[in-house]
PQR file of N, CA, C, O and H, with PARSE charges and radii, in Angstrom:
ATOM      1  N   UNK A   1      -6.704 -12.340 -10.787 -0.4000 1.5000
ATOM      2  CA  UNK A   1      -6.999 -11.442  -9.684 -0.0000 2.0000
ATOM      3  C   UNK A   1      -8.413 -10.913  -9.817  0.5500 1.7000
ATOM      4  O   UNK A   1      -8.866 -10.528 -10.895 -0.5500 1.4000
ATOM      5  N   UNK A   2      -9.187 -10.906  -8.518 -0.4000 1.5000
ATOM      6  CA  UNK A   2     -10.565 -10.277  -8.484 -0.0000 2.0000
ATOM      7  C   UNK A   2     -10.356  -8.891  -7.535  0.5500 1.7000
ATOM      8  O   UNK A   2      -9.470  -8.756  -6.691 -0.5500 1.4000
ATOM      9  H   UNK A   2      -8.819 -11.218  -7.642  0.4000 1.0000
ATOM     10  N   UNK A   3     -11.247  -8.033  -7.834 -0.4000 1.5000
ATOM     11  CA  UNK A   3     -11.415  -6.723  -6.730 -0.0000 2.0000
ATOM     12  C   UNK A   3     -11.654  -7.160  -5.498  0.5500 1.7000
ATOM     13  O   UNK A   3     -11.783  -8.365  -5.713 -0.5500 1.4000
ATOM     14  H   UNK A   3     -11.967  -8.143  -8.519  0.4000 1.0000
ATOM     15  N   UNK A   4     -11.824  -6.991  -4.182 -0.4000 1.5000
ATOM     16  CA  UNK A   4     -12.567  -7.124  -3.021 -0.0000 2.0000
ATOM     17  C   UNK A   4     -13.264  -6.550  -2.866  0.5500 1.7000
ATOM     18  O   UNK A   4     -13.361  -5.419  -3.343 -0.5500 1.4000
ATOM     19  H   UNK A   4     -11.719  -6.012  -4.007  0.4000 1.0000
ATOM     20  N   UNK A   5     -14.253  -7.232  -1.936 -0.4000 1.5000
ATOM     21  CA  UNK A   5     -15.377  -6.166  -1.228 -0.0000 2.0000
ATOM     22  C   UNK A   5     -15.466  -5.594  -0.290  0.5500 1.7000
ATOM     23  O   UNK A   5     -15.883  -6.164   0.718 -0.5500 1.4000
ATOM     24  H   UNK A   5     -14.175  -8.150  -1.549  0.4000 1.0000
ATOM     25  N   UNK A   6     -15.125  -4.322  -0.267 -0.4000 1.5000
ATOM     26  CA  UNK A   6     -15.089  -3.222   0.667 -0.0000 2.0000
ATOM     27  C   UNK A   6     -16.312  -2.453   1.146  0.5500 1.7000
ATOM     28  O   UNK A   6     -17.214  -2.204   0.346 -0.5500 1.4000
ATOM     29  H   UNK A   6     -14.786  -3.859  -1.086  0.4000 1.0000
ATOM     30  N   UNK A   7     -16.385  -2.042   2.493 -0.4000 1.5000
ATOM     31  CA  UNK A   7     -17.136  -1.553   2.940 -0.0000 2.0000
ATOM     32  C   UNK A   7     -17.106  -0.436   3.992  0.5500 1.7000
ATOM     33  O   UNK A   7     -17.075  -0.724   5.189 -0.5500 1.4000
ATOM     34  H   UNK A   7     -15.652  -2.244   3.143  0.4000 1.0000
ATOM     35  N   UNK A   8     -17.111   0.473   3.684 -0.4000 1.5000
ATOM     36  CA  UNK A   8     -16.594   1.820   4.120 -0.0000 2.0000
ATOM     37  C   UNK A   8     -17.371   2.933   4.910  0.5500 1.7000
ATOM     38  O   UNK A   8     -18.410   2.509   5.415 -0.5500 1.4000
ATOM     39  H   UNK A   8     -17.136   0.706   2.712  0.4000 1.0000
ATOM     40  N   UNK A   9     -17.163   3.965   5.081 -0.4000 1.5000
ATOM     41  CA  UNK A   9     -18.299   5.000   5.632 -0.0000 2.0000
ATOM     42  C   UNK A   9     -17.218   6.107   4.805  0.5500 1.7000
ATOM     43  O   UNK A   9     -16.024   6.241   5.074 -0.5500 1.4000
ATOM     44  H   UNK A   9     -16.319   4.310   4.670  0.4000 1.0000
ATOM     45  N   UNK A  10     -17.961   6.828   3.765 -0.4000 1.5000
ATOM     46  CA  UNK A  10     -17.624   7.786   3.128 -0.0000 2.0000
ATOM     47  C   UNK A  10     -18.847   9.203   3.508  0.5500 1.7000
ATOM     48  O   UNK A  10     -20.070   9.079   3.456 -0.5500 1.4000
ATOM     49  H   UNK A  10     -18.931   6.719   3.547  0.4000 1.0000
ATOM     50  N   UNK A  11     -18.020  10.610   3.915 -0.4000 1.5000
ATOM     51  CA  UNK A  11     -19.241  10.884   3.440 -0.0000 2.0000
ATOM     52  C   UNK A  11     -20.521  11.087   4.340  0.5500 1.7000
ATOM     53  O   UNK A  11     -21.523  11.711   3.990 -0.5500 1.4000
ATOM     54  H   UNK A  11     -17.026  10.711   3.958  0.4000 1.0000
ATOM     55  N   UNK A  12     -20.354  10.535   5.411 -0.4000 1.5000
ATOM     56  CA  UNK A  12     -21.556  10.482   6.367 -0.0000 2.0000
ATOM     57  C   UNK A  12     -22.420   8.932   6.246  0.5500 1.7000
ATOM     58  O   UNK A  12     -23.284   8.433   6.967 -0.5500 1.4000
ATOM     59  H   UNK A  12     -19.540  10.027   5.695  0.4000 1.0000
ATOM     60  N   UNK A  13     -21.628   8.372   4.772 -0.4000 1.5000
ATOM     61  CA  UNK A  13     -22.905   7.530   4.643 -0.0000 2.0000
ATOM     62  C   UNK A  13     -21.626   5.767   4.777  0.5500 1.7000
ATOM     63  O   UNK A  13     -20.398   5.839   4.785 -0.5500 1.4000
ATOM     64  H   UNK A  13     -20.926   8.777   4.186  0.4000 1.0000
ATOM     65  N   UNK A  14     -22.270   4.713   4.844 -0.4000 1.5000
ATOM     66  CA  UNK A  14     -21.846   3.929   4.973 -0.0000 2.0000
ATOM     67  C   UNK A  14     -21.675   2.860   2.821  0.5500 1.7000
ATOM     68  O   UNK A  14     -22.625   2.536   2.109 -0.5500 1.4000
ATOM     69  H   UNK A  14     -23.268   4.654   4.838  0.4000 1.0000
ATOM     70  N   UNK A  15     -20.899   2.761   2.667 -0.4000 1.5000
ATOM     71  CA  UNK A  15     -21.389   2.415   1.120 -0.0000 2.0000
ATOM     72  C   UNK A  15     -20.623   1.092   1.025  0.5500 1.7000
ATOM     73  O   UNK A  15     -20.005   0.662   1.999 -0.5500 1.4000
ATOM     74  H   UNK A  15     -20.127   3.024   3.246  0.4000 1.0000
ATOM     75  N   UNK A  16     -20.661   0.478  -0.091 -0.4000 1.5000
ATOM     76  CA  UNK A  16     -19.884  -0.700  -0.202 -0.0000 2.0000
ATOM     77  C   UNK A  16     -19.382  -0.946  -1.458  0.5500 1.7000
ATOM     78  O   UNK A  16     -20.107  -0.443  -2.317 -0.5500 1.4000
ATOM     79  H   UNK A  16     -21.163   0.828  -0.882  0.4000 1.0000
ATOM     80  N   UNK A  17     -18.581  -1.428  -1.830 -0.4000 1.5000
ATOM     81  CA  UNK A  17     -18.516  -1.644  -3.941 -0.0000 2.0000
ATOM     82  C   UNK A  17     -16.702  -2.297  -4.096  0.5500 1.7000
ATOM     83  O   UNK A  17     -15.758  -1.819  -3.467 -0.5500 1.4000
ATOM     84  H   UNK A  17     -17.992  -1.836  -1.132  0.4000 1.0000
ATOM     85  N   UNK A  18     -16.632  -3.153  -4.823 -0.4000 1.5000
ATOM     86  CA  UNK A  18     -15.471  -3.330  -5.386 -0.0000 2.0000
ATOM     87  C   UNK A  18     -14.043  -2.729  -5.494  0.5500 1.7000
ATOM     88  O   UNK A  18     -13.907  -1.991  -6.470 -0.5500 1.4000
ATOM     89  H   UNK A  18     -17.399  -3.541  -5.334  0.4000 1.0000
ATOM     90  N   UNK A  19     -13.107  -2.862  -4.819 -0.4000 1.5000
ATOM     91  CA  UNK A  19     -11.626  -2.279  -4.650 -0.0000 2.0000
ATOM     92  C   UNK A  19     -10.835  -3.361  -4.952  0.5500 1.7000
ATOM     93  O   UNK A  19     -11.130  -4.550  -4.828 -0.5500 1.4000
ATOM     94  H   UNK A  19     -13.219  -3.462  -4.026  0.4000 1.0000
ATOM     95  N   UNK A  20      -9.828  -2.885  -5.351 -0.4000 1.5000
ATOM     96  CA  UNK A  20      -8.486  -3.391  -6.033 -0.0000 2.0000
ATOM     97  C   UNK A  20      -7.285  -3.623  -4.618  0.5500 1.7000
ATOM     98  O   UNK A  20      -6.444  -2.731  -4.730 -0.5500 1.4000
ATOM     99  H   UNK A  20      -9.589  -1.920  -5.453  0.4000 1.0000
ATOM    100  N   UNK A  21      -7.078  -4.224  -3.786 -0.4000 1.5000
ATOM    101  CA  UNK A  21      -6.374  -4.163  -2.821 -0.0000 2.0000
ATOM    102  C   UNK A  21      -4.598  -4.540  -3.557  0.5500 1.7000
ATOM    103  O   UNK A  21      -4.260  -5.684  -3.859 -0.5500 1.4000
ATOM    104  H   UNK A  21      -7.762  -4.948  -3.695  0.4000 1.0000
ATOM    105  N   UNK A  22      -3.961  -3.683  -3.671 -0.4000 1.5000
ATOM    106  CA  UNK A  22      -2.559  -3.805  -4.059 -0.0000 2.0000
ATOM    107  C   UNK A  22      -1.364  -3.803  -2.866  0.5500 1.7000
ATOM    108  O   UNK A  22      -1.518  -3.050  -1.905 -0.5500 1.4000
ATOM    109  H   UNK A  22      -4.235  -2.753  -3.426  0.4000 1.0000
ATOM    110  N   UNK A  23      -0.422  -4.482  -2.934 -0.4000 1.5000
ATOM    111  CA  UNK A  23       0.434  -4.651  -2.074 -0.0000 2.0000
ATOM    112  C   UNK A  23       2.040  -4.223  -2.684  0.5500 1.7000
ATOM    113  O   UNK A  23       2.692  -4.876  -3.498 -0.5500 1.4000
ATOM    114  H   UNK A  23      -0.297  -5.094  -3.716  0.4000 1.0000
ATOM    115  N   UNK A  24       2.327  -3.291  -2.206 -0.4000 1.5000
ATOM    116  CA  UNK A  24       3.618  -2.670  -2.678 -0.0000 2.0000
ATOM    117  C   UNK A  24       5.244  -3.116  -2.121  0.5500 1.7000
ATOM    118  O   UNK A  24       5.534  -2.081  -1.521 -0.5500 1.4000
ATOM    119  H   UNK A  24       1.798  -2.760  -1.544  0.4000 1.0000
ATOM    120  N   UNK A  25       6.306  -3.922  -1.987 -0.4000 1.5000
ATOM    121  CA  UNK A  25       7.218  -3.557  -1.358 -0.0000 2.0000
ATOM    122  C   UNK A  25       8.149  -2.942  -1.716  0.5500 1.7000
ATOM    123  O   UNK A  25       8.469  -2.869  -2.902 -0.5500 1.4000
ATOM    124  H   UNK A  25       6.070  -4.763  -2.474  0.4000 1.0000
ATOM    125  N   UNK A  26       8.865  -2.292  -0.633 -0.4000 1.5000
ATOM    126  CA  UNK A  26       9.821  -1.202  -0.554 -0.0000 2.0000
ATOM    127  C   UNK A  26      10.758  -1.448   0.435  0.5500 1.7000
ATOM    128  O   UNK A  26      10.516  -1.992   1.513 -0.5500 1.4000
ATOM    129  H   UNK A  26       8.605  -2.351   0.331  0.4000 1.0000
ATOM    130  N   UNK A  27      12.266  -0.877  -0.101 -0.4000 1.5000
ATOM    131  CA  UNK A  27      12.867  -0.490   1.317 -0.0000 2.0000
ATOM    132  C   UNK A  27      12.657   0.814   1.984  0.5500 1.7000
ATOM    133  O   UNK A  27      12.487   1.813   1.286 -0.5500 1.4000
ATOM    134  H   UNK A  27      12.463  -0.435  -0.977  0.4000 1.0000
ATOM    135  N   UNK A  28      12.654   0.910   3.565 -0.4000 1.5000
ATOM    136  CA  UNK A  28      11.993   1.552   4.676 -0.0000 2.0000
ATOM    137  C   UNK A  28      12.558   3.507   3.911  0.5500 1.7000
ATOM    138  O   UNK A  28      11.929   4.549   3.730 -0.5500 1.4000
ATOM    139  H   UNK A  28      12.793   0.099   4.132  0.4000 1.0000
ATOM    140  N   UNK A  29      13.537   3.220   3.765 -0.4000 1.5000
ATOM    141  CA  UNK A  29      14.204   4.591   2.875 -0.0000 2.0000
ATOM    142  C   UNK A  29      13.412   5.294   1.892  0.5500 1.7000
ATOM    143  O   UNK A  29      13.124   6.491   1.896 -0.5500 1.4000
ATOM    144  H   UNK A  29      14.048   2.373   3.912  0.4000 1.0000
ATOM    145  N   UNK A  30      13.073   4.343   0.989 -0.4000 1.5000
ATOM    146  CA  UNK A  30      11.737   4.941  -0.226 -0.0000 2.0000
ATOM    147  C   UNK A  30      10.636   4.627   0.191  0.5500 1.7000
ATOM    148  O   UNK A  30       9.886   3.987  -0.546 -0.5500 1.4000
ATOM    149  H   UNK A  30      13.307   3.371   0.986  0.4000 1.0000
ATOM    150  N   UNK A  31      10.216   5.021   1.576 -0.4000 1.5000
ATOM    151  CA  UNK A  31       8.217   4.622   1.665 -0.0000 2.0000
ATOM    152  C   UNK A  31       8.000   6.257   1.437  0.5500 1.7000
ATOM    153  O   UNK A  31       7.232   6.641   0.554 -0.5500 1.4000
ATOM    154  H   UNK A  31      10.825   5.541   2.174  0.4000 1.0000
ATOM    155  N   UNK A  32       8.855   7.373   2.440 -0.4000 1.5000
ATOM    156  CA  UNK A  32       7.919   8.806   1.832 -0.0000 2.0000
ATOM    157  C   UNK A  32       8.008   8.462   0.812  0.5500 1.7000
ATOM    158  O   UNK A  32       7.412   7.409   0.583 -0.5500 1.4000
ATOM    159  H   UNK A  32       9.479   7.061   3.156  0.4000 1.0000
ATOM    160  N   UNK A  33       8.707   9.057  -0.268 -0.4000 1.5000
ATOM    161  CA  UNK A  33       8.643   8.894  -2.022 -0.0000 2.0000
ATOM    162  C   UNK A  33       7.271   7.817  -2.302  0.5500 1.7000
ATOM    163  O   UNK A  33       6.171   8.149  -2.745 -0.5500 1.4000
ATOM    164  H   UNK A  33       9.191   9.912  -0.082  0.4000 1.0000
ATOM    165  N   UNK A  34       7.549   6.970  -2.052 -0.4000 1.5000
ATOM    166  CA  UNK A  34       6.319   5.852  -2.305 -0.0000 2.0000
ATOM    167  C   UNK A  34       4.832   6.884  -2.274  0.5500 1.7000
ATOM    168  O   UNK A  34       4.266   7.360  -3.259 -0.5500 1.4000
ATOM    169  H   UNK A  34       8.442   6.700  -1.693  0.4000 1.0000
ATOM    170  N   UNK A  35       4.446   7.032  -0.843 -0.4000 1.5000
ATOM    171  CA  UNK A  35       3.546   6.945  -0.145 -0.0000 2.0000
ATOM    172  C   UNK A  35       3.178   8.708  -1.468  0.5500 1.7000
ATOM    173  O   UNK A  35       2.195   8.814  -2.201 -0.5500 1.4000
ATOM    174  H   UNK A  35       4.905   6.646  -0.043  0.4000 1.0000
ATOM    175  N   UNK A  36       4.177   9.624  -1.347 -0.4000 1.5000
ATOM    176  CA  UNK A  36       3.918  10.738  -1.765 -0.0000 2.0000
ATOM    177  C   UNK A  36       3.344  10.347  -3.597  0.5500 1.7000
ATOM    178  O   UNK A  36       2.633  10.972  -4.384 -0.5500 1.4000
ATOM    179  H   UNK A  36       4.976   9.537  -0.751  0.4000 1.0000
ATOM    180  N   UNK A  37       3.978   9.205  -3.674 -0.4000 1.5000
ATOM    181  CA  UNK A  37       3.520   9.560  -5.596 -0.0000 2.0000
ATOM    182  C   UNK A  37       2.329   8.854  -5.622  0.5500 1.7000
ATOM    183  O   UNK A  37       1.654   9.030  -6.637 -0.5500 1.4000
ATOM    184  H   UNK A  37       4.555   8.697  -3.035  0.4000 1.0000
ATOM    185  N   UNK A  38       1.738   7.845  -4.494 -0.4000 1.5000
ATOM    186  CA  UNK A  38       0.718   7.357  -4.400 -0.0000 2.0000
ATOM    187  C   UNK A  38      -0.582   8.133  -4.182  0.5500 1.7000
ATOM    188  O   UNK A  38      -1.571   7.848  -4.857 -0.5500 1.4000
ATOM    189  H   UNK A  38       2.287   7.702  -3.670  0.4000 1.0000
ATOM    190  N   UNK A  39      -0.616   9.066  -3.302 -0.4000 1.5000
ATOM    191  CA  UNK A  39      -1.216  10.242  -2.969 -0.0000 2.0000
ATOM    192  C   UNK A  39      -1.095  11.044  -4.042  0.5500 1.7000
ATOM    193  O   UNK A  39      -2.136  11.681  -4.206 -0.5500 1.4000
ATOM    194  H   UNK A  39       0.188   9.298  -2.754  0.4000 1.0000
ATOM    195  N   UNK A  40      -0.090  11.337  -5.017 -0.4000 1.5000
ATOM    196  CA  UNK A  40      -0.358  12.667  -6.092 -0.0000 2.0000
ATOM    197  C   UNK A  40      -1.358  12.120  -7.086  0.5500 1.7000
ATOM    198  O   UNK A  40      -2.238  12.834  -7.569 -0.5500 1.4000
ATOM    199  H   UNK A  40       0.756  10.820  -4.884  0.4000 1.0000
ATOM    200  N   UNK A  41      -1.153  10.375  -7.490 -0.4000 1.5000
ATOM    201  CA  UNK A  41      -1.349   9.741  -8.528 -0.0000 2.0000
ATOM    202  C   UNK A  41      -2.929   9.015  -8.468  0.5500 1.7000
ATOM    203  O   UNK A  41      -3.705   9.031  -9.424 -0.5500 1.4000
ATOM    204  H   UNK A  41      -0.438   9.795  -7.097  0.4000 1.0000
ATOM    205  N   UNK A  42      -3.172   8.489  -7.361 -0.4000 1.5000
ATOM    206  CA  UNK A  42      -4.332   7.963  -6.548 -0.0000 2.0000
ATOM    207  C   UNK A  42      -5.742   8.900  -7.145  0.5500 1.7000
ATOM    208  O   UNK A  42      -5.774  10.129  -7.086 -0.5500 1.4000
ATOM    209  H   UNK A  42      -2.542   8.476  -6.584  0.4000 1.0000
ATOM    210  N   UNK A  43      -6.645   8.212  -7.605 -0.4000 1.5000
ATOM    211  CA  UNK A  43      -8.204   8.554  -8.288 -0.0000 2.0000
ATOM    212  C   UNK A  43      -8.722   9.224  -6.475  0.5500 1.7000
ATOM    213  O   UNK A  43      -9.146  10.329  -6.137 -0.5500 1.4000
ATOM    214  H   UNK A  43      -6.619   7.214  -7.653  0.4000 1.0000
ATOM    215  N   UNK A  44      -8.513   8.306  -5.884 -0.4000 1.5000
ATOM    216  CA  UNK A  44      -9.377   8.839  -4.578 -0.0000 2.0000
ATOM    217  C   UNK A  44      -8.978   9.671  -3.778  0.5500 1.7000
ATOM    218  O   UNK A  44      -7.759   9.648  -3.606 -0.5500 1.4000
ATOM    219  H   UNK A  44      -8.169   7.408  -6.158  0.4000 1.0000
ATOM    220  N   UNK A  45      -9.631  10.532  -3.118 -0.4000 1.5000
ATOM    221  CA  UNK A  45      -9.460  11.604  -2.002 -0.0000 2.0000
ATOM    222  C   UNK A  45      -8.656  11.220  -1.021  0.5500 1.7000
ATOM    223  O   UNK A  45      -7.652  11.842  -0.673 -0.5500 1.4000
ATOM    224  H   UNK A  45     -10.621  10.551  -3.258  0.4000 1.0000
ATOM    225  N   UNK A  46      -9.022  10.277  -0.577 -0.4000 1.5000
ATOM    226  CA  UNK A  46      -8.146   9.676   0.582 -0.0000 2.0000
ATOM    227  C   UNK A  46      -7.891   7.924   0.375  0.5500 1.7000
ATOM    228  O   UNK A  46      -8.518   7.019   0.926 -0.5500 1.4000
ATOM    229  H   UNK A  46      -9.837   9.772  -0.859  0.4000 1.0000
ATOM    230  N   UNK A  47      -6.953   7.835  -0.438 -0.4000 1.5000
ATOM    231  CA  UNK A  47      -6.503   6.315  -0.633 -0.0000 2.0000
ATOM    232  C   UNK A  47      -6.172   5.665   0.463  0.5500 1.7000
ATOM    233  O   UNK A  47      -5.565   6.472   1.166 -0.5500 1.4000
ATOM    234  H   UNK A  47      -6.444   8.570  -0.885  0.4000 1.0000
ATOM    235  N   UNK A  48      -6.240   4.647   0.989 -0.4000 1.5000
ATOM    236  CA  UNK A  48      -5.897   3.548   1.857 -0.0000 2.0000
ATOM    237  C   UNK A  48      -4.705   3.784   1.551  0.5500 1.7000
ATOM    238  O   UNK A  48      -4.448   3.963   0.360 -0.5500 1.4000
ATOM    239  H   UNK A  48      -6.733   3.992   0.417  0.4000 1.0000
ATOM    240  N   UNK A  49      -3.590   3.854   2.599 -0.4000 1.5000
ATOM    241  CA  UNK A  49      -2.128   3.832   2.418 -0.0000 2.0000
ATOM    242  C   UNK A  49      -1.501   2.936   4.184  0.5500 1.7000
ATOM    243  O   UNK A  49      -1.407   3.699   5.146 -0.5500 1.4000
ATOM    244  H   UNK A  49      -3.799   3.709   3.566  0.4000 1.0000
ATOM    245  N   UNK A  50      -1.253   1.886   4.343 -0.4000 1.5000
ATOM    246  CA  UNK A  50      -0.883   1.639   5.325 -0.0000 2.0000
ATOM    247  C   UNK A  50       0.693   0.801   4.870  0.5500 1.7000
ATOM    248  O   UNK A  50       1.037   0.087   3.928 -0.5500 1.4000
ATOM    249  H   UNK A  50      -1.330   1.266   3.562  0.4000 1.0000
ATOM    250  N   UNK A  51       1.458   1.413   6.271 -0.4000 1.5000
ATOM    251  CA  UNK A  51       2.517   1.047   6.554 -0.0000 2.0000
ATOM    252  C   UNK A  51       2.883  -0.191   7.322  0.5500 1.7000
ATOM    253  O   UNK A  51       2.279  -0.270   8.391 -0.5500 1.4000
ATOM    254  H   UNK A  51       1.179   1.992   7.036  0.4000 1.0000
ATOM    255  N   UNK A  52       3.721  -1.194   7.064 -0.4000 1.5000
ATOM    256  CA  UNK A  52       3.678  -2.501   7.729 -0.0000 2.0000
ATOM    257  C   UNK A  52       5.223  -2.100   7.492  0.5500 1.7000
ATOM    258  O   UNK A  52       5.916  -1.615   6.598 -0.5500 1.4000
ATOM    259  H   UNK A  52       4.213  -1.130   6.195  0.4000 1.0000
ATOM    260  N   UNK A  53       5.417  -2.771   9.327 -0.4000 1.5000
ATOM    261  CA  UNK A  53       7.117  -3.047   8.821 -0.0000 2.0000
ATOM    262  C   UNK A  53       7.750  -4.177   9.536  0.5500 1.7000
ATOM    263  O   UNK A  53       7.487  -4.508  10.692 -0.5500 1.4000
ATOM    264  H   UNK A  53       4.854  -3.166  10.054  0.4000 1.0000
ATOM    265  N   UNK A  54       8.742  -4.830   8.626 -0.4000 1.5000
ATOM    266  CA  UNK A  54       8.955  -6.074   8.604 -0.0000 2.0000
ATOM    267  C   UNK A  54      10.071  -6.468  10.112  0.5500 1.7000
ATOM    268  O   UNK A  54      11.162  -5.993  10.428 -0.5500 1.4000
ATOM    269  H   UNK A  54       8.956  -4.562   7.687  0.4000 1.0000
ATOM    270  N   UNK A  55       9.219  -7.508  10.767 -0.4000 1.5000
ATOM    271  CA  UNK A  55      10.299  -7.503  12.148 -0.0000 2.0000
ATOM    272  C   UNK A  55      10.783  -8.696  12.424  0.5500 1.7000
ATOM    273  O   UNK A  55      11.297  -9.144  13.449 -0.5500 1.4000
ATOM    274  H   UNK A  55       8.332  -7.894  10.510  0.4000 1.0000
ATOM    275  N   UNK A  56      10.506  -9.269  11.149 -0.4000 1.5000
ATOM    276  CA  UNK A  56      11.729 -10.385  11.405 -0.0000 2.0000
ATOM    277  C   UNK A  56      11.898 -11.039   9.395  0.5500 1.7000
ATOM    278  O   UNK A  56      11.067 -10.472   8.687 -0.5500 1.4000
ATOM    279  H   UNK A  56      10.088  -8.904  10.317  0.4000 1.0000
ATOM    280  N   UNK A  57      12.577 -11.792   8.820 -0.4000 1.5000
ATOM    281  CA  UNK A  57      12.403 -12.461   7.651 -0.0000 2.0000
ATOM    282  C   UNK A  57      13.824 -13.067   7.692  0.5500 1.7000
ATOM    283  O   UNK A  57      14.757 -12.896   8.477 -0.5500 1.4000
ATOM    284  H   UNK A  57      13.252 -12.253   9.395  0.4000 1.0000
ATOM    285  N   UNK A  58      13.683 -13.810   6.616 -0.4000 1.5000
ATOM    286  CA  UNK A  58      14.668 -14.585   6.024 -0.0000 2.0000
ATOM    287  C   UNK A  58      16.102 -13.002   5.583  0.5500 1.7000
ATOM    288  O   UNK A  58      15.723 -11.911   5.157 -0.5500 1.4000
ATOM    289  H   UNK A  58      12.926 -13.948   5.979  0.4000 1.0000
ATOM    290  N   UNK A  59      17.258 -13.263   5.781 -0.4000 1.5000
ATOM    291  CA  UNK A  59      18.321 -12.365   5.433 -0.0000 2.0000
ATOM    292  C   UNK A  59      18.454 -12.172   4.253  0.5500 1.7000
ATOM    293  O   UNK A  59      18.602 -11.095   3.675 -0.5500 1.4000
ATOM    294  H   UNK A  59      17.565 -14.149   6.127  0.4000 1.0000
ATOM    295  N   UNK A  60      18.394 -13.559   3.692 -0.4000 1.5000
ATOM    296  CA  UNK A  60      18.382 -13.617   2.187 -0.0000 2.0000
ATOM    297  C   UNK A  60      17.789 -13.176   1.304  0.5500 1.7000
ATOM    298  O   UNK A  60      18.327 -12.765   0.277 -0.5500 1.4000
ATOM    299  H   UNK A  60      18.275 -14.433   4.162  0.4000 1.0000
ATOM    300  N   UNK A  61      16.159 -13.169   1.591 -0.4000 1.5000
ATOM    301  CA  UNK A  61      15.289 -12.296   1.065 -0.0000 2.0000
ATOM    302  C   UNK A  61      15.178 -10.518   1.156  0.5500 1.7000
ATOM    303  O   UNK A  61      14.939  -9.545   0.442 -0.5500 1.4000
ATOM    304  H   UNK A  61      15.721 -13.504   2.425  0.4000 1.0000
ATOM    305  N   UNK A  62      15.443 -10.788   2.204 -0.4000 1.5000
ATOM    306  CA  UNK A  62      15.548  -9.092   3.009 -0.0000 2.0000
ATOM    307  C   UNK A  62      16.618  -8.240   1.998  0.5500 1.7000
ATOM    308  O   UNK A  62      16.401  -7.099   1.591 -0.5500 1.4000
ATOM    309  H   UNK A  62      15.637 -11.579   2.784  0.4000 1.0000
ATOM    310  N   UNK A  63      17.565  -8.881   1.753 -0.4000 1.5000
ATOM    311  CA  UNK A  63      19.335  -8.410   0.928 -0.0000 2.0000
ATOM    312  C   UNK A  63      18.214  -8.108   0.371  0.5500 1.7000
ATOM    313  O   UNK A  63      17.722  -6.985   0.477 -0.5500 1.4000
ATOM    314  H   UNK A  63      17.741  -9.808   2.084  0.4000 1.0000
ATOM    315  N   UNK A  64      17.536  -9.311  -0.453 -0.4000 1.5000
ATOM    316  CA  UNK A  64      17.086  -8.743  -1.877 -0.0000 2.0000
ATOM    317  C   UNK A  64      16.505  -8.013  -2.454  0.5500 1.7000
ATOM    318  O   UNK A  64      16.561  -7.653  -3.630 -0.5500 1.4000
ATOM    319  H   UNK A  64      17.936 -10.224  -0.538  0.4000 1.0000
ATOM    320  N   UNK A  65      15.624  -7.625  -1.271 -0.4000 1.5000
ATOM    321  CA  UNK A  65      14.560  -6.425  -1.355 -0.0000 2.0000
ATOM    322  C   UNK A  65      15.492  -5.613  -1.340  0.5500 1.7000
ATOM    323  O   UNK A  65      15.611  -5.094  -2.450 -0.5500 1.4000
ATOM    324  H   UNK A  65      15.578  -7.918  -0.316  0.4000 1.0000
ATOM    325  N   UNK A  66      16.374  -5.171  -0.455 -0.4000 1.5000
ATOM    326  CA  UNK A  66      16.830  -3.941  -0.709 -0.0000 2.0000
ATOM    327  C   UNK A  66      17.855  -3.414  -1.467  0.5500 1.7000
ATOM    328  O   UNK A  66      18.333  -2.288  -1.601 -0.5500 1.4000
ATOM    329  H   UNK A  66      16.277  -5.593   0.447  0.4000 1.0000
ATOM    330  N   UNK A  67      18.103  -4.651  -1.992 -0.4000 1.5000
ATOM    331  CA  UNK A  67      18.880  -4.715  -3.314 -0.0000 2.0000
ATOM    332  C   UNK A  67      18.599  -4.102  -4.879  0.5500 1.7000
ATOM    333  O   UNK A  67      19.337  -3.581  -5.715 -0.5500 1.4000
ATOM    334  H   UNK A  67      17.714  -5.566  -1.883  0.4000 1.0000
ATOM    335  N   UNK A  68      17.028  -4.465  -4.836 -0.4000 1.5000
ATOM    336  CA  UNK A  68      15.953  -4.637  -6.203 -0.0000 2.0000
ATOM    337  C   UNK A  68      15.485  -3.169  -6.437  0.5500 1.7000
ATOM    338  O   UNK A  68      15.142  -2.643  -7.496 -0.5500 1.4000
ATOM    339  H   UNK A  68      16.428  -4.888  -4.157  0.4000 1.0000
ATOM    340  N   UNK A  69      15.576  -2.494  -4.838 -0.4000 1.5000
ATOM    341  CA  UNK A  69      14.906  -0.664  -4.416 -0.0000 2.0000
ATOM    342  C   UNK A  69      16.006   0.538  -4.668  0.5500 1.7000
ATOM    343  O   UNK A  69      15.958   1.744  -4.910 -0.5500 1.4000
ATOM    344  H   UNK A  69      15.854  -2.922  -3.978  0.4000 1.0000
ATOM    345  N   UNK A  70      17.062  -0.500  -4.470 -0.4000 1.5000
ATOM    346  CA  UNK A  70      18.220   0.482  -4.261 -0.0000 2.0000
ATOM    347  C   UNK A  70      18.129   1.546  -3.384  0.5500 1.7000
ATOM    348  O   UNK A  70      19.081   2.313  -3.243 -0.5500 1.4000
ATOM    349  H   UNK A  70      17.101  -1.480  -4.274  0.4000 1.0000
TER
END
């Protein structure tokens, strides 16, 4: 795995530098909890936190996710 290159406006100013883009899944039940320990735990002021939600998949997979989250 490499960082990406991000490019942002922080600040007033526009800057650019290396980020770690991580991808989390969850079932829809534990995203507050998620989202909240991400925000307590998170180095940055305002972390990237986006919500995607799944509108179609395999059943089989789907069980499993929400199997694995409890």
């Amino acid at each position: 795995m490499r960082p990406i290159h991000s490019v942002y406006r922080w600040q007033g100013e526009v800057r650019t530098g290396p980020e770690w883009l991580l991808t989390i899944k969850t079932a829809e039940r534990r995203y507050t909890e998620l989202e909240r320990h991400i925000q307590a735990n998170h180095p940055y002021e305002t972390p990237e936190i986006v919500r995607l939600t799944i509108a179609g998949g395999s059943r089989q997979y789907l069980d499993w996710i929400d199997e694995c989250v409890g």
